[in-house]
TIKOLFI-182204 format. One record per residue (C-alpha): z, x, y; residue in one letter. Coordinates in steps of 0.1 Angstrom, whole numbers. Layout:
// TIKOLFI-182204
- Z, X, Y, A
...
***
This chain:
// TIKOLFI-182204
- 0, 0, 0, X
- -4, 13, 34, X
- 32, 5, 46, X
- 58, 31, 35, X
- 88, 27, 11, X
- 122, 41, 11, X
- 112, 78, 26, X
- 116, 94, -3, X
- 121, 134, -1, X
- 134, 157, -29, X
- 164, 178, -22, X
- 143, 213, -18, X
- 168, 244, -23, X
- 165, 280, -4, X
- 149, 292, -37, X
- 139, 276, -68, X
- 130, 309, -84, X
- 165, 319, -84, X
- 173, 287, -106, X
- 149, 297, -135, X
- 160, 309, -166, X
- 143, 342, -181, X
- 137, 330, -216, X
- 108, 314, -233, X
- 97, 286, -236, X
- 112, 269, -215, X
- 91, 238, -204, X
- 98, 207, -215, X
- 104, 219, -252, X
- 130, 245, -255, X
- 145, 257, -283, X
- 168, 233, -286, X
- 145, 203, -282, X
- 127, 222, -309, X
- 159, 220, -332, X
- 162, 181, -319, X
- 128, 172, -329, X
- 137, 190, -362, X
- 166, 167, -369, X
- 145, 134, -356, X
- 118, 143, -383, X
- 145, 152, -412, X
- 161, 117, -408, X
- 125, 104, -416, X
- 106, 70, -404, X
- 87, 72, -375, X
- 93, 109, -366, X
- 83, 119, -399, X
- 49, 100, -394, X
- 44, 113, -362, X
- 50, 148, -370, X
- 21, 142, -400, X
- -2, 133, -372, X
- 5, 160, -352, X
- -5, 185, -379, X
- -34, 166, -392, X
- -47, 166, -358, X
- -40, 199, -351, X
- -59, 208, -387, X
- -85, 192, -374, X
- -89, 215, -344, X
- -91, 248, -363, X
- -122, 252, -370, X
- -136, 229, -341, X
- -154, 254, -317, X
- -138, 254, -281, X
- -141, 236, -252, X
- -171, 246, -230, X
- -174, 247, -195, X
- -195, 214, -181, X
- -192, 187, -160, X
- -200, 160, -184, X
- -191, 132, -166, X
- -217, 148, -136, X
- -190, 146, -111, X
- -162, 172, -121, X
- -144, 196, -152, X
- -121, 167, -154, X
- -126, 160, -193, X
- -133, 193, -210, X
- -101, 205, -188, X
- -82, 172, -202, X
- -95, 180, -237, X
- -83, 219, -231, X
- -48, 207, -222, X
- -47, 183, -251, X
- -57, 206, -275, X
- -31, 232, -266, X
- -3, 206, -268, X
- -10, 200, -298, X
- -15, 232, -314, X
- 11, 251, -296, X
- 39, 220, -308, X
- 24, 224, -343, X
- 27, 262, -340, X
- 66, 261, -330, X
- 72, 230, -356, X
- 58, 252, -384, X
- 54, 286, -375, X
- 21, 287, -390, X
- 9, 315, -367, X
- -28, 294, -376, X
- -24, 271, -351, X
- -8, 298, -326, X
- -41, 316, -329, X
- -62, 282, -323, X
- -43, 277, -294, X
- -48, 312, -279, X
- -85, 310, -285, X
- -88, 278, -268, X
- -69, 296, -238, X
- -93, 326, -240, X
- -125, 307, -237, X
- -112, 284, -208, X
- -98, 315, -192, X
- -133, 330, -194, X
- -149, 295, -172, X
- -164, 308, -140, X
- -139, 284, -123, X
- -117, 257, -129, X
- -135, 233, -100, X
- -115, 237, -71, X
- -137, 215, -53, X
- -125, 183, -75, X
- -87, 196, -77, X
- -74, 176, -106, X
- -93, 194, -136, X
- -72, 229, -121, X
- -40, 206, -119, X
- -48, 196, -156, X
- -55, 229, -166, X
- -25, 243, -149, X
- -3, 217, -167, X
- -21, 228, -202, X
- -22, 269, -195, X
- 18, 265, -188, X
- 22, 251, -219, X
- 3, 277, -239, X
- 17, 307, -221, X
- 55, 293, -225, X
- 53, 280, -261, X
- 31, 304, -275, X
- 47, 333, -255, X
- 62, 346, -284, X
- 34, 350, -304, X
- 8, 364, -275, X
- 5, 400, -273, X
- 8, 419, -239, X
- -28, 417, -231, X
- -34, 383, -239, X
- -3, 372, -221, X
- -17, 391, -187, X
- -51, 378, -197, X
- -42, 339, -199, X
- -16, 346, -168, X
- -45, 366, -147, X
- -65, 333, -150, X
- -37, 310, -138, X
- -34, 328, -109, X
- -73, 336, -100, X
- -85, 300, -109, X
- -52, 276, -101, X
- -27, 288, -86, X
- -42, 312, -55, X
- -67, 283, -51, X
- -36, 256, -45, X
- -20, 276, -21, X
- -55, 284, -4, X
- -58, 242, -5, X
- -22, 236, 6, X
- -36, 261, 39, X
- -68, 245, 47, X
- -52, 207, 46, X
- -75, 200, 11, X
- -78, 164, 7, X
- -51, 161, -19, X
- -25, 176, -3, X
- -21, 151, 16, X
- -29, 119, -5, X
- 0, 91, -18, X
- -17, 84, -46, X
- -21, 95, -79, X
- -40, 129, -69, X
- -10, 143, -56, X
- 15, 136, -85, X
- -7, 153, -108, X
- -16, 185, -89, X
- 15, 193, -81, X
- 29, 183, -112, X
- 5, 208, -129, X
- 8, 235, -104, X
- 49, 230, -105, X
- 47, 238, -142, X
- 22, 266, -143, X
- 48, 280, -111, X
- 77, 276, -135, X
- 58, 293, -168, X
- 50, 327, -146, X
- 80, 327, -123, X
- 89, 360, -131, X
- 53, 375, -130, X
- 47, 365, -92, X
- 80, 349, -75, X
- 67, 353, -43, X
- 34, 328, -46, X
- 53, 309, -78, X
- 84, 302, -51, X
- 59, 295, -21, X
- 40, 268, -45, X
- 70, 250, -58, X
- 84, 249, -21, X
- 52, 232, -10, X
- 50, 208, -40, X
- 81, 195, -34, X
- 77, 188, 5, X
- 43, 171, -4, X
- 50, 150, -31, X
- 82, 127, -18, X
- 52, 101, -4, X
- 40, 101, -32, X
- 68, 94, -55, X
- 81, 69, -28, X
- 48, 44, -40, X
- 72, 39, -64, X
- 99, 20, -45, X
- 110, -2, -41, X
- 112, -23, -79, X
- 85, 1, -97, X
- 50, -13, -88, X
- 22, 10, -86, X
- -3, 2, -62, X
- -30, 19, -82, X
- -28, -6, -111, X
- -16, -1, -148, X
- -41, 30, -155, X
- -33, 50, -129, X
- 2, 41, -131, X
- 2, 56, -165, X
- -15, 84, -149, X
- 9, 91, -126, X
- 38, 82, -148, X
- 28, 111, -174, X
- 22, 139, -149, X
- 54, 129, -128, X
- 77, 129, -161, X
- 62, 160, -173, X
- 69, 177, -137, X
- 103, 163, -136, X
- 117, 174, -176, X
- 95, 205, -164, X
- 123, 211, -138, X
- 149, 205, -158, X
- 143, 223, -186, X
- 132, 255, -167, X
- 163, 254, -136, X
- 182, 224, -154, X
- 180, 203, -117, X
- 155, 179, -108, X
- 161, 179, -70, X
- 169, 143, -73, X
- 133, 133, -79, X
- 145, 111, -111, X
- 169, 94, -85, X
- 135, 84, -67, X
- 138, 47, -56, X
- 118, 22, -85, X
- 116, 53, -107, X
- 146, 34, -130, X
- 123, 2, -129, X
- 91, 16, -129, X
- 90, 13, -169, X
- 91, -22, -168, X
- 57, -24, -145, X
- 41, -17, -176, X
- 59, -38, -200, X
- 51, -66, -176, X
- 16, -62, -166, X
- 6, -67, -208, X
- -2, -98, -220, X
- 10, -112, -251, X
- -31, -100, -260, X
- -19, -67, -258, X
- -42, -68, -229, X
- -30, -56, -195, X
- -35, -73, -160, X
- -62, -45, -150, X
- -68, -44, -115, X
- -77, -12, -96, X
- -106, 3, -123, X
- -88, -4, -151, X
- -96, -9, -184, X
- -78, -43, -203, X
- -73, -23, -232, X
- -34, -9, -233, X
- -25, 29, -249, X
- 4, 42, -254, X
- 22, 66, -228, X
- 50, 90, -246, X
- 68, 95, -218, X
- 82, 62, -219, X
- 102, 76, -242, X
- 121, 99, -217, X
- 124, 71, -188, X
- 140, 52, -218, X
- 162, 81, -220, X
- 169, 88, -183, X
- 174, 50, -170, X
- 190, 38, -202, X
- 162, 13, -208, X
- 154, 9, -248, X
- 126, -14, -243, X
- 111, 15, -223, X
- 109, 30, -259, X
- 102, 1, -278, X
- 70, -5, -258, X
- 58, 33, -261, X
- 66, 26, -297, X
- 38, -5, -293, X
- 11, 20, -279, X
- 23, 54, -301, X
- -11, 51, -326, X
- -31, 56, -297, X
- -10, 79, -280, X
- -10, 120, -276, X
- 13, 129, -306, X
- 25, 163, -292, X
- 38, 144, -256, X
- 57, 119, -283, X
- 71, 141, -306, X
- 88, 160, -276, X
- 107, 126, -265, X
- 103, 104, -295, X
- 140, 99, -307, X
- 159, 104, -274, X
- 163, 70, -273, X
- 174, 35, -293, X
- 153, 8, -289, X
- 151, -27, -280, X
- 129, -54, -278, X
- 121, -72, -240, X
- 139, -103, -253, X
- 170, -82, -262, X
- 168, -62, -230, X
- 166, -97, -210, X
- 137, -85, -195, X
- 129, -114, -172, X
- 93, -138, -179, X
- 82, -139, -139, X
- 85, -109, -117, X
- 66, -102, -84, X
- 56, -64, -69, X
- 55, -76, -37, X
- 47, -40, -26, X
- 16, -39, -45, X
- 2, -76, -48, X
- 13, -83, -79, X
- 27, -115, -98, X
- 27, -120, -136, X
- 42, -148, -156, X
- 49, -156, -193, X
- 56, -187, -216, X
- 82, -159, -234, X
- 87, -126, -244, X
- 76, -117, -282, X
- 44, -132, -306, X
- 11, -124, -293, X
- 2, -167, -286, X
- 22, -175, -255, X
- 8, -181, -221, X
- 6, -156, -192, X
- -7, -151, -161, X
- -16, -121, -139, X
- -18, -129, -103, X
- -33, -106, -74, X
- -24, -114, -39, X
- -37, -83, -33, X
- -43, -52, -9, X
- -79, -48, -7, X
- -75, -14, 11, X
- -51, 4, -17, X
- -65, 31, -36, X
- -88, 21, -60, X
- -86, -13, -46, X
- -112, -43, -47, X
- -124, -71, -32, X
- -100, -91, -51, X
- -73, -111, -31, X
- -60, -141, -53, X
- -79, -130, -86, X
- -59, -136, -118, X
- -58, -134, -155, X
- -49, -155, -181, X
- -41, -152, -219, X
- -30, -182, -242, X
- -32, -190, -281, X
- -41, -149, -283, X
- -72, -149, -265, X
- -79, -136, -227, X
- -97, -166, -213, X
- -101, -151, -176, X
- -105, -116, -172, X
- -113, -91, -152, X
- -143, -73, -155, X
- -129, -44, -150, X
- -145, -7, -133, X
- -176, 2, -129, X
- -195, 40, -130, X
- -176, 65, -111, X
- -210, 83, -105, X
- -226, 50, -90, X
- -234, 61, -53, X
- -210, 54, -29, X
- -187, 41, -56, X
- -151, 53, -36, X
- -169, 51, -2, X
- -188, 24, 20, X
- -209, 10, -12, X
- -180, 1, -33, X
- -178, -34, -17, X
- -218, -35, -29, X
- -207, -32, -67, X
- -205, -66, -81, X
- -173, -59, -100, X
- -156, -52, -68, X
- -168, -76, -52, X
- -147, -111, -50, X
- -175, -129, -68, X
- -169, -104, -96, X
- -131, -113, -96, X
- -114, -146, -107, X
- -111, -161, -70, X
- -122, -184, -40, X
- -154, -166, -22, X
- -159, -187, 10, X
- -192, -179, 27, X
- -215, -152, 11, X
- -243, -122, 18, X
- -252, -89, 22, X
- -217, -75, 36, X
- -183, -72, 20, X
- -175, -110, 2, X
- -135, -105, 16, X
- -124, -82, 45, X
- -122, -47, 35, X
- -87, -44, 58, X
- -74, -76, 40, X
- -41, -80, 23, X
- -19, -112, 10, X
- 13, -119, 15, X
- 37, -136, -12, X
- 53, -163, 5, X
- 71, -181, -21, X
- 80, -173, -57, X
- 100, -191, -81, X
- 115, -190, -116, X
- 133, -217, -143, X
- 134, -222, -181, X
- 105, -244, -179, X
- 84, -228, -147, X
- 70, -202, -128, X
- 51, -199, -99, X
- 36, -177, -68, X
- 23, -190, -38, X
- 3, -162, -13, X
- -9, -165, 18, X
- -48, -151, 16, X
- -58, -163, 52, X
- -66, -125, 59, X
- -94, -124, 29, X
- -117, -149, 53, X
- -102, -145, 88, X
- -136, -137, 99, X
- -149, -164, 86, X
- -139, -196, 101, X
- -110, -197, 77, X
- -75, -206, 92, X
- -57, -209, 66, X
- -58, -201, 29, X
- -34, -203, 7, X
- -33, -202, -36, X
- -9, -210, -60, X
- -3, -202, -98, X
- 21, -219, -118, X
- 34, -219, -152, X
- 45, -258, -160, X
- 59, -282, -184, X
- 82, -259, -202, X
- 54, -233, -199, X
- 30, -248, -220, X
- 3, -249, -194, X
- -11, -233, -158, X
- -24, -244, -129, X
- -39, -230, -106, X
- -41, -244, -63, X
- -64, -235, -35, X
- -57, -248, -4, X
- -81, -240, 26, X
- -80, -248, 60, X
- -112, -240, 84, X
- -119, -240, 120, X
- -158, -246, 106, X
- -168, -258, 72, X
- -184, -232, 51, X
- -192, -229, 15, X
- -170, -219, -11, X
- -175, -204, -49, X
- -143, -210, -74, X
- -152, -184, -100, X
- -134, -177, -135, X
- -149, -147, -157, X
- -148, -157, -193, X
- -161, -145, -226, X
- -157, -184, -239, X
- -182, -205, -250, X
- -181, -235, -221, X
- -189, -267, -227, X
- -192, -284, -199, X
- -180, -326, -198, X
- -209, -356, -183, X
- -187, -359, -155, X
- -181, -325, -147, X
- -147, -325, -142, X
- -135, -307, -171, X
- -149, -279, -199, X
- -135, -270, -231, X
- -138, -229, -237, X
- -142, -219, -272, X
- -134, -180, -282, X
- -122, -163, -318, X
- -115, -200, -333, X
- -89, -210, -302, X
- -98, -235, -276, X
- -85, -241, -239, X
- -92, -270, -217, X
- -100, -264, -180, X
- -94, -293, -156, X
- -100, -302, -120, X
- -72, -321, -111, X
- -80, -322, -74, X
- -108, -311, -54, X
- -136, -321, -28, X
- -159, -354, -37, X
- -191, -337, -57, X
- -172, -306, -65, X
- -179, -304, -101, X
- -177, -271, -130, X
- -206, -256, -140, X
- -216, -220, -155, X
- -230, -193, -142, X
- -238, -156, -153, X
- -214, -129, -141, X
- -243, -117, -119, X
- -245, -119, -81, X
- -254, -147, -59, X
- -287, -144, -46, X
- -279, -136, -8, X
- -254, -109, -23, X
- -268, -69, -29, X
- -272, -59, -65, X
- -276, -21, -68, X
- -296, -6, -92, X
- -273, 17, -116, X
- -245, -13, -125, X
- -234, -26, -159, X
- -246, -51, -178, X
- -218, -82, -179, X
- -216, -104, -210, X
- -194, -126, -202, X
- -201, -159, -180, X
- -184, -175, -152, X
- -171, -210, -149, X
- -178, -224, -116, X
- -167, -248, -89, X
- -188, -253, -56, X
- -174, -267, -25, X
- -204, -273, -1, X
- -196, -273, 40, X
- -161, -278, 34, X
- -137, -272, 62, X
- -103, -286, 50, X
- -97, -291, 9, X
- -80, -284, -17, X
- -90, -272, -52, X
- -64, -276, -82, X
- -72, -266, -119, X
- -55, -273, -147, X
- -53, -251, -180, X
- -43, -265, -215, X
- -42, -245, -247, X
- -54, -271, -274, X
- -38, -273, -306, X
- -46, -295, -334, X
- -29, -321, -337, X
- -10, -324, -308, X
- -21, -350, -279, X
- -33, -335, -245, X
- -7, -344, -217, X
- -23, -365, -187, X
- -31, -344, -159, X
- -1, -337, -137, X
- 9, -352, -106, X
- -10, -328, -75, X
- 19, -315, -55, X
- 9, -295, -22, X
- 19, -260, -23, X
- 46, -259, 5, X
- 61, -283, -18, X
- 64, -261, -50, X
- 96, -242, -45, X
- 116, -277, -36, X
- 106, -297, -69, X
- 105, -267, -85, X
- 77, -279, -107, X
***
């Protein structure tokens, strides 16, 4: 968001050097980690598993020839540096876990060939950061094993192609020095731990560089505050989340303080963000370029440790097959765990800070209802076009989704043609688009406000104000509402529009579902994987009727060449030179056997909090 939190700073010391201890390793997995992880993997069950993955995966790698030096996304050395790092995880955990010096020597070679790049692509910092993060690792667990050379070999790197080109970035004002996003969590966080690994090879630049990270990256931790919200969405959340635990047990393992990073407003909550933004689908809520699809993040594990949260750990227990086993193994039994129910994590929560509301019939099963609800910020990072999109799962299915990111490469894409993109446009989102063309479908600048919010046993519901999305427009006032009614056994969701000249307006719902649209128009039953939900209009303008349309753009709208193909269909509600109106929609999950209930009785927004639906 672009209002600041709590202020956040760490508590920087006269030296940080002078804290670290002289022995190796000492990042993240010391020795006596090493004899913890040892006991977790005696006692059997999951550790055991893990630990079997680990070591198949890092079987796998021996004879795999090394990463190579390419940009293969044709923007950056982001993934072979990622896939570098990953690799020496691995094999150096593996290597400590066994002492099969194999591994050891799969894991130096890896380091030797990225060592020998011709940079590490400065220019695009994260691939050093990553790098950085996956070199400390290698030098500190593996330092043991490495001979003199190869030590001053994989250290000479460090300093030639990360660190010396951070502190030459941290001079000259580089673009992510001074970001609040997840840019500057991960650079330092990698820098920090390379500092840390060869802090008694160079204290003067390693003690200069941890200085620096630590006066950089308070804004960025402060995103944060104040309940845990991230306003970069669930992926970049888990971005973030990784590379900021990692820095932090980086700290504490190497000078046993954290400089009261951990004691960072929302840092305690910020675990439940992610329990809350997935869906009973296992689907998350995935605004800001993400991807629906949820993956585990280990270092849920240690925020379960540190906060005293066990459904932290039960949830990176939900995502562990698709997870980095070498970040798990290092945290996996620091904690019990416990389910959401047994934690009484709540079913409605709102991140006011980053435009945010999600609902759910109950916690536990993969049928209930839930709704993910986006007053939105449509000038966050990674933001879109999107104020008052949402989601909605029910019976196991994802009925309305969101389409998701588009090609990074795509010209433009972070700059003045992202709002050209039809997935980041509002008609690509689940929303009201009032008026339509060649320019931005919402104001760029826009954000909503939550202006009421409400929870019981049998309801939930957000109101925003979304007046900002249109202000150009004509548009006074606008205004949606989604509820959870009737013992949360069915959603609706309430436009309400007020205009100083009629316009046009698009209700749009992406969905995947067969529709069938009723004679009458004012209902259509969605069909998807065997389940069936029944759409409503319970109110609206006389003639506004659904109908379907493809996920495409309208035909005043740009469509650039370049963009991906969307399968899925949108249900549609047209409201033609309307000035004053209001649009409710109704969801039902059918179930055979059980009677529909009659629509229910319309009740205007600024009267949802006092009959508390």
């Amino acid at each position: 968001m672009r209002s600041s939190r709590a202020g956040f700073k760490p508590v920087v010391p006269e030296s940080v050097i002078e804290l670290v201890r002289s022995d190796h390793p000492r990042l993240i997995a010391d020795d006596d980690r090493l004899a913890q992880i040892h006991a977790w993997v005696e006692a059997g069950g999951g550790a055991a598993a893990l630990q079997g993955r680990l070591l198949a995966g890092a079987d796998a790698l021996l004879d795999e020839p090394t990463t190579v030096y390419e940009f293969t996304n044709g923007r950056s050395l982001l993934w072979p540096a990622r896939q570098v790092k990953t690799r020496v995880w691995m094999l150096a955990l593996s290597y400590r876990l066994t002492e099969d010096r194999a591994y050891a020597e799969r894991a130096a070679i890896e380091l030797d060939a990225a060592a020998a790049f011709p940079d590490w692509n400065p220019e695009s910092f994260l691939a050093v950061a990553e790098l950085l993060n996956g070199f400390a690792i290698g030098y500190d667990w593996l330092h043991a094993y490495l001979d003199d050379e190869r030590r001053s070999s994989i250290a000479a790197a460090m300093f030639d192609k990360g660190l010396r080109p951070a502190l030459e970035a941290y001079e000259n004002g580089a673009g992510w020095t001074t970001e609040t996003n997840n840019w500057q969590i991960v650079c330092v966080g990698g820098i920090a731990m390379a500092s840390l690994a060869l802090a008694d090879v160079d204290p003067g630049l390693t003690e200069r560089l941890l200085q620096l990270g630590m006066r950089h990256v308070g804004p960025a931790i402060d995103e944060y505050a104040p309940s845990g919200g991230f306003p970069e969405g669930i992926v970049y959340w888990k971005y973030a989340t990784k590379y900021l635990v990692q820095y932090i047990a980086s700290l504490v393992s190497a000078t046993g303080h954290d400089f009261g990073m951990s004691d960072a407003p929302g840092l305690a909550e910020t675990g439940a963000f992610a329990l809350h933004m997935a869906g009973p689908t296992g689907l998350s809520f995935n605004v800001a370029d993400a991807s629906p699809a949820q993956g585990g993040l280990p270092e849920m594990y240690w925020l379960a440790e540190r906060y005293e949260h066990p459904e932290y750990a039960w949830w990176a227990d939900e995502g562990l097959a698709s997870a980095d086993p070498a970040a798990a193994m290092v945290w996996y039994g620091l904690s019990d765990r416990a389910t959401p129910a047994q934690a009484g994590l709540a079913t409605d929560v709102v991140y006011e800070h980053v435009g945010i509301a999600l609902s759910r019939s109950a916690w536990g099963g993969s049928t209930g209802l839930f709704t993910g609800f986006r007053p939105g910020d449509n000038a966050s990072s990674h933001g879109d076009l999107d104020m008052g999109t949402f989601v909605l799962d029910a019976g196991g299915v994802r009925w309305a989704e969101d389409l998701g990111a588009e090609s990074y490469s795509l010209p433009g894409y972070f700059g003045s043609q992202r709002g050209t993109y039809y997935r980041k446009r509002a008609e690509g989102h689940n929303t009201l688009v009032i008026g339509s063309g060649s320019g931005p479908d919402q104001a760029p600048a826009g954000r909503g406000k939550v202006i009421a919010h409400g929870s019981s046993g049998g309801a939930g519901w957000t109101v925003a104000d979304l007046s900002e999305a249109y202000a150009d427009r004509g548009v006074d006032a606008w205004q949606r509402g989604v509820a959870m009614i009737d013992d949360r056994t069915r959603v609706v969701v309430q436009d309400e529009v007020q205009a100083s000249q009629p316009a046009d307006a698009w209700w749009f719902m992406h969905t995947s579902a067969t529709v069938e649209i009723a004679p009458d128009g004012r209902s259509a039953v969605l069909t998807l994987d065997g389940r069936t939900v029944l759409a409503r209009i319970a109110d609206a303008p006389a003639g506004a009727v659904f109908s379907v349309m493809d996920a495409a753009p309208l035909p005043t709208s740009p469509n650039p060449d370049g963009q991906a193909a969307n399968e899925q269909s949108k249900l549609t509600i047209r409201v033609s030179d309307g000035s004053a109106f209001t649009l409710s929609v109704v969801f039902d999950p059918v179930v055979d056997g059980v009677a529909l209930p009659p629509l229910p009785q319309i009740v205007r927004l600024a009267g949802w909090a006092s009959r508390g639906l």
